[in-house]
C-alpha positions as CSV (number, residue, x, y, z in Angstrom):
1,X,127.8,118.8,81.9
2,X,124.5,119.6,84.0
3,X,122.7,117.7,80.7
4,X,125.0,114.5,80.9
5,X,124.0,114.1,84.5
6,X,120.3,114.5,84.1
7,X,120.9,112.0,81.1
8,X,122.8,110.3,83.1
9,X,120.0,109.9,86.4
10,X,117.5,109.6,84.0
11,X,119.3,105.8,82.7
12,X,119.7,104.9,86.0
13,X,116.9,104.8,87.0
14,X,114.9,103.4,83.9
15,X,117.3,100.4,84.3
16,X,118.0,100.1,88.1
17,X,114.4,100.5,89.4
18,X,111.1,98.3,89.0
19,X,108.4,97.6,89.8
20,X,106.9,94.1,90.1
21,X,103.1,93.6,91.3
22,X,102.0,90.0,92.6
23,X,99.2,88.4,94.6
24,X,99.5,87.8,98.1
25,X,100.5,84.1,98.3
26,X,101.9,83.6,95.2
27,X,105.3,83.1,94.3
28,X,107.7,86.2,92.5
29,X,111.4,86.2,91.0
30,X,113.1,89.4,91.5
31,X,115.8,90.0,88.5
32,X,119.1,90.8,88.6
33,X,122.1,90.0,86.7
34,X,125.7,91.1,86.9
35,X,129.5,90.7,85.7
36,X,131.3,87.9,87.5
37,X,134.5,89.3,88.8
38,X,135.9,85.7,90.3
39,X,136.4,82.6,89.2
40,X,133.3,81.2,91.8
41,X,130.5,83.1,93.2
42,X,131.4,85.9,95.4
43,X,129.4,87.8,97.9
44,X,125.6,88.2,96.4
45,X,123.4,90.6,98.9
46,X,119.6,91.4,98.8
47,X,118.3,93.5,101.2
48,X,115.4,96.5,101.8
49,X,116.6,99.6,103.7
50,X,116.1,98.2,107.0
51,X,117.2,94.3,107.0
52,X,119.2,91.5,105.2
53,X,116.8,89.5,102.4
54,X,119.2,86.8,101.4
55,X,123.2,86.4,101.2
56,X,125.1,84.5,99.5
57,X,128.8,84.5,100.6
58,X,131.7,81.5,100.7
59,X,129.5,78.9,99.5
60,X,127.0,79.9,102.7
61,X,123.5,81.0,102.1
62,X,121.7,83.0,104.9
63,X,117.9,84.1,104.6
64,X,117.2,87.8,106.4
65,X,114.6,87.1,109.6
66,X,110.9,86.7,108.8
67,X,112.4,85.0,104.8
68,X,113.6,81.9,106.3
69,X,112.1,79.0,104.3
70,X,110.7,81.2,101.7
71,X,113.6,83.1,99.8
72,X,115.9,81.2,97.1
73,X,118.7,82.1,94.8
74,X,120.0,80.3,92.2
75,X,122.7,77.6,92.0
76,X,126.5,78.1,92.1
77,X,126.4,77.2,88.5
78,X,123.8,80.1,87.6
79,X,125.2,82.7,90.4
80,X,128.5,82.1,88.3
81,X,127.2,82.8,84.9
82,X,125.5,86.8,86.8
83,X,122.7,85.4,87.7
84,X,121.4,86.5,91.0
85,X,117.8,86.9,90.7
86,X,116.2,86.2,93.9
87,X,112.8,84.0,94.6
88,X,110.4,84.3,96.8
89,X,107.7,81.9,97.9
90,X,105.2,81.7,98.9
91,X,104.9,85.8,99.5
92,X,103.2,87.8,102.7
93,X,101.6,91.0,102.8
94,X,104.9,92.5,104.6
95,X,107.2,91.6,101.9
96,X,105.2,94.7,100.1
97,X,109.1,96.9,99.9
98,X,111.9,98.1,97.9
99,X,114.4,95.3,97.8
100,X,118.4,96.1,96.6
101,X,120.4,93.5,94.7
102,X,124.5,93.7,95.6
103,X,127.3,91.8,94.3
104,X,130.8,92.1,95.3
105,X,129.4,95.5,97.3
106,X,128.3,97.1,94.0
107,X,124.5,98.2,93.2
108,X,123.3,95.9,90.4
109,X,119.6,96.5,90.8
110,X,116.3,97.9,92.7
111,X,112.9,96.3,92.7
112,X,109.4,97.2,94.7
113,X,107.7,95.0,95.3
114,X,103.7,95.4,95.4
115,X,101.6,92.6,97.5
116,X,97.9,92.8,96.1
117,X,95.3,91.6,98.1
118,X,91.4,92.1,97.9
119,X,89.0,92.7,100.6
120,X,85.3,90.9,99.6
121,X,82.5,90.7,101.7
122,X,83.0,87.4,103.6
123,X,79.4,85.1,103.6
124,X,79.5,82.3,106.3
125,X,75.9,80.6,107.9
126,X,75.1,82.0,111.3
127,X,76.9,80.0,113.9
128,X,80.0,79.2,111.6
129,X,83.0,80.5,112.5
130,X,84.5,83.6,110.0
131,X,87.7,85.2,109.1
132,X,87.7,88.7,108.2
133,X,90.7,89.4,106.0
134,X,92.8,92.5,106.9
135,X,96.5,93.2,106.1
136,X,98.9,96.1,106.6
137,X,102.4,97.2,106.0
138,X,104.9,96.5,109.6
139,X,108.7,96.3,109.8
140,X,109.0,92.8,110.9
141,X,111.4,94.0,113.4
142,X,109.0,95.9,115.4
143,X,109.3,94.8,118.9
144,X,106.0,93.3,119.9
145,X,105.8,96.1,122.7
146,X,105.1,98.5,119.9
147,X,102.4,96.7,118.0
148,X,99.1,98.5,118.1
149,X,95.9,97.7,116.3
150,X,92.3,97.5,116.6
151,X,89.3,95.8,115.0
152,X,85.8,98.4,115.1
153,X,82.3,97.7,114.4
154,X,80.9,101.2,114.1
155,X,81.7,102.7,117.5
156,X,82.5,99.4,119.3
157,X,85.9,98.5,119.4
158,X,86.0,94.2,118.8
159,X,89.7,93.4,119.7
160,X,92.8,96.1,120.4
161,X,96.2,95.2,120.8
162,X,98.5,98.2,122.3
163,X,101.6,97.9,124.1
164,X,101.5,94.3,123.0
165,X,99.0,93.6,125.0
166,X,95.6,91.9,123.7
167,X,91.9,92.6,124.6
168,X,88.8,91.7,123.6
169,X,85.3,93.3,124.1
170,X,81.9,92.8,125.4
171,X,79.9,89.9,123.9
172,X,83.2,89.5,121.6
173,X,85.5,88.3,124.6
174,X,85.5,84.3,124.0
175,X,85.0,84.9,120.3
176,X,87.1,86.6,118.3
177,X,91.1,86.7,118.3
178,X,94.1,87.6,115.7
179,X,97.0,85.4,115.1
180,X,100.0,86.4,116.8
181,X,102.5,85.2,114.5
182,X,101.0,86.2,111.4
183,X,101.0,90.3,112.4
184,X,104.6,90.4,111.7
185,X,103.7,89.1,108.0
186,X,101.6,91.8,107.8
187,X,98.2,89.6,108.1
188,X,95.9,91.1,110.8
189,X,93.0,89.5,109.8
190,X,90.0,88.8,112.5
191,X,89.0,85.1,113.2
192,X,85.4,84.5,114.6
193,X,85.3,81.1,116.2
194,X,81.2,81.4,116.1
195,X,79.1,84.2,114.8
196,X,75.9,85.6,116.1
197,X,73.1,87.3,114.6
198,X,74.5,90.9,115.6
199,X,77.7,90.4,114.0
200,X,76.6,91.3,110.8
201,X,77.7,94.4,109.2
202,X,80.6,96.4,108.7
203,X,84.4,96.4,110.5
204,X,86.9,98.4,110.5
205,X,90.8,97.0,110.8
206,X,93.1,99.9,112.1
207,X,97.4,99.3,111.9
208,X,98.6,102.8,112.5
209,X,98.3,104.7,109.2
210,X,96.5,101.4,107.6
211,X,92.3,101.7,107.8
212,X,90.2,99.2,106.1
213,X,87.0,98.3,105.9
214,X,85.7,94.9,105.6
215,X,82.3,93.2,105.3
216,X,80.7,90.3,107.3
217,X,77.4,89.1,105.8
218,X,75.2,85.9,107.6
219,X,73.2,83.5,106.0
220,X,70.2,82.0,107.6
221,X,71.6,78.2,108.4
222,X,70.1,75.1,108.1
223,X,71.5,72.1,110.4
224,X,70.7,68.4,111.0
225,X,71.1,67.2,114.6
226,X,70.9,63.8,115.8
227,X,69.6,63.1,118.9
228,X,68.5,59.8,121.0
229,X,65.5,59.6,122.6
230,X,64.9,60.4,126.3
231,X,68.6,62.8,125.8
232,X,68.7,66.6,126.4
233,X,68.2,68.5,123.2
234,X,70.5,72.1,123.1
235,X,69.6,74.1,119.9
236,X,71.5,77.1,119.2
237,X,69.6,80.1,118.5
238,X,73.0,82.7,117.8
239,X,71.3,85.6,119.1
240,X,70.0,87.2,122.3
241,X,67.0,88.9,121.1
242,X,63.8,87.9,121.2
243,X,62.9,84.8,119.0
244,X,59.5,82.8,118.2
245,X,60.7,79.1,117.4
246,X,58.1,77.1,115.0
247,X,57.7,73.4,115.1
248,X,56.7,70.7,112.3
249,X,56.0,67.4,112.8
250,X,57.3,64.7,109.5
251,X,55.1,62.8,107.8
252,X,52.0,64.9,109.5
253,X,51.3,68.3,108.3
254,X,53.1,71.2,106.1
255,X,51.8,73.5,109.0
256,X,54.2,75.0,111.4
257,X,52.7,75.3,115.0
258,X,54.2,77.6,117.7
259,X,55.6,76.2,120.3
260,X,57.3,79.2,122.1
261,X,57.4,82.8,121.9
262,X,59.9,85.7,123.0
263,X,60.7,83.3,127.0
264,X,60.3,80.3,125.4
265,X,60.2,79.2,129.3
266,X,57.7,76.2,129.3
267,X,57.9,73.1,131.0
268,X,59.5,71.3,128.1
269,X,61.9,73.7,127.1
270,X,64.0,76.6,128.5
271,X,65.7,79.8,126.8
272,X,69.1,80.4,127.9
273,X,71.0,83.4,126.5
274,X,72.0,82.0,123.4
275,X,70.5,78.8,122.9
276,X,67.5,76.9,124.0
277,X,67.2,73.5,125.6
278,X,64.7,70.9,125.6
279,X,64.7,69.2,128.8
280,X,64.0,65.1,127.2
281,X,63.4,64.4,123.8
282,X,60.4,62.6,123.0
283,X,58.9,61.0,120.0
284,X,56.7,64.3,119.4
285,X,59.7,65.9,119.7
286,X,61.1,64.3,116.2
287,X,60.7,67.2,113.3
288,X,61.8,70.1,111.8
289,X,61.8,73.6,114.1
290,X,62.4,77.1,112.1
291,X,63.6,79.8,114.8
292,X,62.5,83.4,113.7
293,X,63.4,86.3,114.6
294,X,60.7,88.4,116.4
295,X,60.6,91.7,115.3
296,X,62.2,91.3,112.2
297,X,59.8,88.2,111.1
298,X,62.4,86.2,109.1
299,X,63.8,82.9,109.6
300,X,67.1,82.8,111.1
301,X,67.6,79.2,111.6
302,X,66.3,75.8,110.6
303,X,66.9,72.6,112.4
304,X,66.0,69.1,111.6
305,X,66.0,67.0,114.6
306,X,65.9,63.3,113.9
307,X,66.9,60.2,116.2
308,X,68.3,57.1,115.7
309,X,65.1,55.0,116.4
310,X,63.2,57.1,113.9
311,X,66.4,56.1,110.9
312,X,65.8,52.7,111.8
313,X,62.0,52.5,111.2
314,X,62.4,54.2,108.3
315,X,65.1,52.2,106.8
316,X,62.8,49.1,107.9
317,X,59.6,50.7,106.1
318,X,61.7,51.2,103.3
319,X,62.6,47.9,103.0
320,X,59.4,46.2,103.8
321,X,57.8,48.1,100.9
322,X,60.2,47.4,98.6
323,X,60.0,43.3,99.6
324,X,56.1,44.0,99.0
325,X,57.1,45.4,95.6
326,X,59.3,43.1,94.4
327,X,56.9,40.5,95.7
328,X,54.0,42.0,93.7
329,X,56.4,41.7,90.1
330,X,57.3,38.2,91.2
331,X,53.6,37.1,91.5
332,X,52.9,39.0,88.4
333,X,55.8,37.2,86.1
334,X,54.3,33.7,86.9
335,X,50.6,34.6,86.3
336,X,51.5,35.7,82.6
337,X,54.0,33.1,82.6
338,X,51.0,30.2,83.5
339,X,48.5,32.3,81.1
340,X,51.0,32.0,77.9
C-alpha cells in the first residue's frame, strides 16, 4: 500500500506540475485541459496561492487585480471541448509564480512560471538620460505602506523608498526617480533624466531579499548646437570637476587653442556648476570646442557651435561655386563645339 502511494505521488506530480520559462514581455499560454461535466462551460478558476488569476463562471469573465487587460482564456466553444489553458500577454516580472488551474472546484493542473530577464551594462552619451533595469519578485497586493527599496552606488544610497515614502540623495535629488506603478509589476528599474560624468560605475538595486547589480557606462558625447549671433551661448559640461575647454575655429586651423582652464571665469565666459556660459556669441565664437577633463586628460565632450548666418553663407558659397562650375563646362562645350 505504502508503494501505491509513492507511485501514486510520484504521477501526480509528473503530470500536475510544470514548469514554463519565458522572457519578460513576451507573451505565454499556460495549459490545462479537463472533462466537461455540463452541457456549457462551468466555473473555470486560475489562481496563485495568494489571489484570483482569471475566472470564468456564468458566461462572466473576471481577470484577478494587477491581470486586467493582459490575461485571456479561450472561447465558450474551446472551454466546452476542456480546454482552459490560460494566456497571458504581454508578461511582467511579478507574474514570476505558481499558478493553479480549477474547473468545477477540482485541481486539473499546476504551472510556475519563470520571468527571465537580463541585466547588461547600459551605454548612453554623457548628458542623456538612462534607465537602469532592475526587477524583483512583490505580491502585488502589498500595501504601498510596506514597499521598501533602495538604489546604492558603492556606499551612497541614490533613491530609497521605505514606508512608502520616496527620497532621493545628494547631487541625485532632481535626477533620478522609479516608476510608481510599475513596482507592483515587479519592475524597479532607475530612470536618469540626465547623467553626469560621476555617475559612472556600478549600482546596486535592493527589494528586500532581491540584490542586484547593474552597470552604467558613459560615452564621451558629441552635440551640434545652433545658435544666433549676439544670443547667450549655455554649454553643458555634465560634471563639477575641474575642466580645460579647447576651441577650434572652421575653415582656419586643425589646432585647438585654450581658451579656459580649471575657472573658466573670463570676461567672455563664465563656469557655473555644471555648465558654462558664453555671455554673446560672436563670429569668432563660430567653431568646434572639445571640453576635457583636467586631471584625467580625456575628452569628455565635443560641441559644434554653428549659427544661422554662418548656414547661409555657406549654402551661398556653395552655390556660387557651383554656378562658376557649371559656367566653366558651358563655356567649354561651345569652344569645342566652334573648333569642330
Amino acid at each position: 500500500m505504502e508503494c501505491f502511494w509513492i507511485l501514486f505521488s510520484f504521477v501526480y506530480l509528473a503530470t500536475s506540475f510544470n514548469v514554463k520559462q519565458v522572457k519578460l514581455g513576451d507573451p505565454v499560454t499556460l495549459l490545462c485541459k479537463g472533462q466537461q461535466k455540463k452541457d456549457y462551460p462551468g466555473r473555470v478558476e486560475w489562481s496563485t496561492s495568494d489571489q484570483m488569476v482569471a475566472q470564468y463562471s456564468a458566461g462572466t469573465f473576471k481577470p484577478g487585480r494587477g491581470f486586467e487587460d493582459r490575461v485571456h482564456l479561450p472561447d465558450n466553444g474551446t472551454l466546452k471541448k476542456g480546454n482552459f489553458s490560460l494566456t497571458i500577454s504581454p508578461t511582467v516580472y511579478s507574474d514570476y509564480d505558481t499558478y493553479e488551474c480549477w474547473y468545477e472546484n477540482e485541481h486539473l493542473n499546476s504551472w510556475t512560471l519563470k520571468i527571465m530577464t537580463s541585466l547588461p551594462a547600459t551605454y548612453v552619451m554623457l548628458g542623456d538620460a538612462a534607465t537602469l533595469p532592475c526587477y524583483a519578485r512583490i505580491n502585488r497586493n502589498t500595501p504601498e505602506s510596506d514597499i521598501t527599496l533602495q538604489w546604492t552606488k558603492g556606499d551612497e544610497i541614490v533613491l530609497s523608498i521605505k514606508n512608502g515614502i520616496l527620497r532621493k540623495f545628494k547631487n541625485f535629488q532632481q535626477r533620478v526617480t522609479v516608476t510608481p506603478s510599475e513596482i507592483r509589476k515587479g519592475n524597479i528599474s532607475l530612470h536618469f533624466s540626465e547623467t553626469y560624468l560621476s555617475d559612472n560605475g556600478t549600482y546596486t538595486c535592493q527589494m528586500d531579499n532581491n540584490v542586484k547589480h547593474v552597470t552604467l557606462q558613459l560615452t564621451a558625447c558629441h552635440r551640434t548646437i545652433p545658435v544666433a549671433l549676439g544670443q547667450a551661448l549655455l554649454i553643458p559640461l555634465h560634471t563639477d570637476e575641474n575642466v580645460n575647454v579647447l576651441f577650434q575655429r572652421p575653415q582656419i586651423s586643425q589646432t585647438y587653442i585654450v581658451i579656459c582652464e580649471t575657472s573658466c571665469n573670463t570676461m567672455d565666459w563664465s563656469k557655473r556648476l555644471y555648465d558654462m556660459e558664453l555671455k554673446i556669441v560672436r563670429k569668432e565664437h563660430i567653431g568646434t570646442y572639445n571640453i576635457m577633463h583636467r586631471s584625467k586628460h580625456q575628452t569628455i565632450c565635443t560641441y559644434v557651435i554653428v549659427s544661422p548666418e554662418n548656414i547661409k553663407n555657406n549654402n551661398e558659397l556653395t552655390c556660387n561655386t557651383n554656378r562658376v562650375f557649371i559656367a566653366l563646362i558651358v563655356c567649354s562645350c561651345i569652344y569645342f563645339c566652334v573648333r569642330i
